[in-house]
C-alpha positions, 0 to 999 in steps of 0.5 A, spaced: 595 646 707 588 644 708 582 648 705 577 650 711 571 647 710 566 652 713 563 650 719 569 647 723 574 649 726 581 651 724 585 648 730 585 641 731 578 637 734 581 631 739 575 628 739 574 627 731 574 621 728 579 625 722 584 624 727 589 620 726 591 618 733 587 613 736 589 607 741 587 600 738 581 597 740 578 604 741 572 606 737 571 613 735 564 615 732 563 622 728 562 627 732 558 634 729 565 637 726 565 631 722 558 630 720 559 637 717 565 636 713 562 630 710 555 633 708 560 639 705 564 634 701 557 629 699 552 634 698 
């Protein structure tokens, strides 16, 4: 399983730029769940 980074969410964000599912040509940008997760993993 995932290991939970503290301060996001458990469940599945729709609007994170980690999610797999997106059409072509759309652009997705990081959204605070994912600036989180990145500060977490560089600090």
């Amino acid at each position: 399983g995932a290991v939970h980074i503290p301060g996001t969410p458990t469940g599945a964000d729709p609007n994170s730029w980690m999610l797999a599912c997106i059409g072509t040509g759309v652009n997705r940008y990081f959204n605070s769940n994912d600036r989180t997760a990145l500060r977490y993993l560089y600090q």
